[in-house]
C-alpha positions in Angstrom: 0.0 0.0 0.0 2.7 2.3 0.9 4.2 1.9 -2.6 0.8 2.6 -4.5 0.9 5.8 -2.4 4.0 6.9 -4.1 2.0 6.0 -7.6 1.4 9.0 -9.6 -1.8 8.4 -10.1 -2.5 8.6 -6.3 -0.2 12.0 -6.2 -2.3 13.5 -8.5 -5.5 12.1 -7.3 -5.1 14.0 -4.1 -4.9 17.2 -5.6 -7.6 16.6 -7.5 -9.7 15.7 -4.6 -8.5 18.5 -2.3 -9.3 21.4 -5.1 -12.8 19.0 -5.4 -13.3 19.6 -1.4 -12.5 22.9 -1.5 -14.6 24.0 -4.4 -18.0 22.0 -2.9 -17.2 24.4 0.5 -17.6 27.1 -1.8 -21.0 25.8 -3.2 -22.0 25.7 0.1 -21.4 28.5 1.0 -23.2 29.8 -2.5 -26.0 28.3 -1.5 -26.2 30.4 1.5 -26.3 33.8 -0.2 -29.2 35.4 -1.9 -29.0 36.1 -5.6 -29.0 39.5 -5.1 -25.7 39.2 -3.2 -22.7 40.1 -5.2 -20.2 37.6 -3.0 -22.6 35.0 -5.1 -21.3 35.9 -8.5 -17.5 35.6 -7.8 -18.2 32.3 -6.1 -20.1 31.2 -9.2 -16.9 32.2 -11.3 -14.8 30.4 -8.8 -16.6 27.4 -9.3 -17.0 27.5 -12.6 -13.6 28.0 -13.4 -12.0 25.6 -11.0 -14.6 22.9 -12.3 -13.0 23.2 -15.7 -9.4 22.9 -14.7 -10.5 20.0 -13.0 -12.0 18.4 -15.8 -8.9 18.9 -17.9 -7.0 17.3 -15.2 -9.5 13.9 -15.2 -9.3 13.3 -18.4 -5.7 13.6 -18.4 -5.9 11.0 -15.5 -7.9 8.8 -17.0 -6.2 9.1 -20.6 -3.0 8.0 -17.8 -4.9 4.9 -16.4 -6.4 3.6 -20.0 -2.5 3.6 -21.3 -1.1 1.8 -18.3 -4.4 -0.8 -18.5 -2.8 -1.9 -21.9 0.1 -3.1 -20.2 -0.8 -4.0 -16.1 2.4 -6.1 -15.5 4.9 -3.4 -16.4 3.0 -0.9 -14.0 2.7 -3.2 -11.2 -1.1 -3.1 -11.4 -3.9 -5.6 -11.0 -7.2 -5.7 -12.3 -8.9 -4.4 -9.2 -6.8 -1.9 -8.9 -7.6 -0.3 -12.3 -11.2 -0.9 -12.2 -10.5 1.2 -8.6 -8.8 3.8 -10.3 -11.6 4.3 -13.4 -14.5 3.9 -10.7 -12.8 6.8 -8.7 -12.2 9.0 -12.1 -16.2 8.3 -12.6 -17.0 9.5 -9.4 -14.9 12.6 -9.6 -16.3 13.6 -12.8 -20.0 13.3 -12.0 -19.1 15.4 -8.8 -17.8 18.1 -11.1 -20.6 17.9 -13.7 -23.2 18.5 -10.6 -21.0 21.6 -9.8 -20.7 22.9 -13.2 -24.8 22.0 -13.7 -25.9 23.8 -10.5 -23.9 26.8 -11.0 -25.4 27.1 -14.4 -29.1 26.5 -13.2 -28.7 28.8 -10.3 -27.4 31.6 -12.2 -29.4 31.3 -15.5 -31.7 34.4 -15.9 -35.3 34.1 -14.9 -37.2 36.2 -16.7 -41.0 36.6 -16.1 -43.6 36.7 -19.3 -44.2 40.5 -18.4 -40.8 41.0 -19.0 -40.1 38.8 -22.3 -42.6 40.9 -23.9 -41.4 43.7 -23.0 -37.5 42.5 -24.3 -38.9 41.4 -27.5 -40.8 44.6 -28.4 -37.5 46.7 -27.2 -35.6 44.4 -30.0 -38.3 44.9 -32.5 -37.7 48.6 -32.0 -34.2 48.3 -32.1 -34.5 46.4 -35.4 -37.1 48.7 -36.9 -34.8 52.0 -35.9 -31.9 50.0 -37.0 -33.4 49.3 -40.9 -34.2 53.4 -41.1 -30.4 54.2 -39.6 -29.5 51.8 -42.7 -31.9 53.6 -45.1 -30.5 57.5 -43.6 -27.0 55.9 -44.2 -27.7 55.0 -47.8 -29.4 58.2 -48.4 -26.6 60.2 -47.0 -24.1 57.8 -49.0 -25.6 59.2 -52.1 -26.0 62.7 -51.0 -22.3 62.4 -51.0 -21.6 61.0 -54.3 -24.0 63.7 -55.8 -21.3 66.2 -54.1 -18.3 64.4 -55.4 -19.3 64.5 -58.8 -20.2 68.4 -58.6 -16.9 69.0 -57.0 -15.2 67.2 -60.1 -17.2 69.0 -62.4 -16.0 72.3 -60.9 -12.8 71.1 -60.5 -12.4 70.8 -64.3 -14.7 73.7 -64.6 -12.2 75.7 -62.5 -9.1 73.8 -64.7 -10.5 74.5 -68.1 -11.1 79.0 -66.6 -7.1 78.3 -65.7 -6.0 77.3 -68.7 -8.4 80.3 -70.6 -7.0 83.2 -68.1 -3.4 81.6 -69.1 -4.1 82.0 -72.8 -5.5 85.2 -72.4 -2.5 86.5 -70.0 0.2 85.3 -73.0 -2.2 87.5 -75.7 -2.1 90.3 -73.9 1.8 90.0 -73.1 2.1 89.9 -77.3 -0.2 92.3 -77.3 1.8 95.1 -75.2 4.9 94.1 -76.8 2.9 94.9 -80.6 1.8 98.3 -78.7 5.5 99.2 -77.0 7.3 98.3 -80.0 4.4 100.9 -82.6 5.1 103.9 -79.5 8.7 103.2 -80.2 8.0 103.4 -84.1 5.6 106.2 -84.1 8.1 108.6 -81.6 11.1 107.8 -83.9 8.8 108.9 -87.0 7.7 111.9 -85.0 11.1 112.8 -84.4 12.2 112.6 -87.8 9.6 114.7 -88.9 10.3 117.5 -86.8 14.2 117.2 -87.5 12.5 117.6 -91.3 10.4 120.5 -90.3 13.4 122.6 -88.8 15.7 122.4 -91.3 13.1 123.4 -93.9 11.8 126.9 -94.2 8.7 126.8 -96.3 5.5 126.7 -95.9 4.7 123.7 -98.9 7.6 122.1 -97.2 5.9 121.7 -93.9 2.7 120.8 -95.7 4.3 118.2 -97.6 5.9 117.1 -94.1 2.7 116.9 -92.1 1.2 114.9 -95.3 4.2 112.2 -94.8 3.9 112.1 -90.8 0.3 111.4 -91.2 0.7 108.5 -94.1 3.3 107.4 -91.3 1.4 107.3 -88.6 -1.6 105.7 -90.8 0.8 103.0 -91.7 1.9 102.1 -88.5 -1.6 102.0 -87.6 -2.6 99.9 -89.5 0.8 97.3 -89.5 0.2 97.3 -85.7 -3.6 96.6 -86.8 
């Protein structure tokens, strides 16, 4: 006996068993608090938690027990000592089950008809406020793509003015080089003419002057035209 106490198995068995103890103290004391008492929430979450670990750790067991059952004489064991073993695993895990059931049925929501109605016409509302959010959404989406497409068509609007005030700035550049250049023509032509007039005397000399200023200034004119 005192070598089967050393077993593995057993080591483990006793930890598994202690954590069992401990956790059905905590149901009773669960049991002992009214729902409304927060202390009964973390104990449920204690539970529930510790019964899943120890679940893991049966099945580990048991996985441990079904390998060494293929092969008894190299473990030492006999026949009643494995069906010992499995019958103790059994127990354990319908002990863990009724923890894990309990907590579930004593903290499952109770809900009374008054109120079930009243839950299933706030999600009817929900739903119903939810489709018209969906419609104001899609309406809004194409709001926006109507305001997009304006603000591309002014974009090129605004591109194509650009291009046309560009065009128009270079004309007018040519065209006040054209004018400064006929100035520059029609002051050198004025001051010829007047070079012409002082160093003639006459009276049909000046006439004839004035008459080629004028043809001059009429040619310009009309080259700068």
């Amino acid at each position: 006996m005192a070598g089967l106490q050393q077993d593995p198995f057993y080591i483990v068995r006793q930890e598994i068993q202690d954590t069992v103890n401990e956790l059905q103290s905590k149901m009773s004391r669960f049991h002992g608090l009214t729902a409304a008492n927060p202390e009964r929430k973390t104990i449920a979450n204690i539970v529930t938690d510790g019964c899943e670990s120890l679940k893991w750790q049966v099945n580990e067991l048991d996985a441990a027990v079904n390998r060494a059952a293929e092969q008894p004489q190299r473990f030492g064991l006999t026949p009643e000592e494995i069906a010992s073993r499995r019958k103790w695993i059994s127990s354990t895990r319908r002990q863990i089950e009724g923890m894990t059931d309990t907590i579930k049925t004593a903290t499952a929501a109770r809900v009374n008809p008054a109120e079930e109605k009243l839950h299933k016409a706030n999600e009817g509302f929900l739903q119903d406020e939810g489709g018209k959010q969906q419609l104001l959404l899609k309406h809004q989406d194409a709001q926006l793509e109507d305001i997009e497409a304006a603000v591309t068509r002014l974009g090129r609007v605004g591109l194509t003015i650009h291009e046309e005030l560009a065009s128009q700035g270079q004309m007018l550049d040519e065209l006040g080089e054209d004018v400064d250049t006929t100035h520059s023509r029609l002051r050198a032509t004025q001051k010829k003419v007047l070079d012409v007039i002082k160093k003639s005397g006459t009276t049909t000399q000046l006439g004839l002057i004035v008459f080629l200023m004028i043809v001059l200034v009429v040619l310009a004119v009309v080259a700068f035209v």
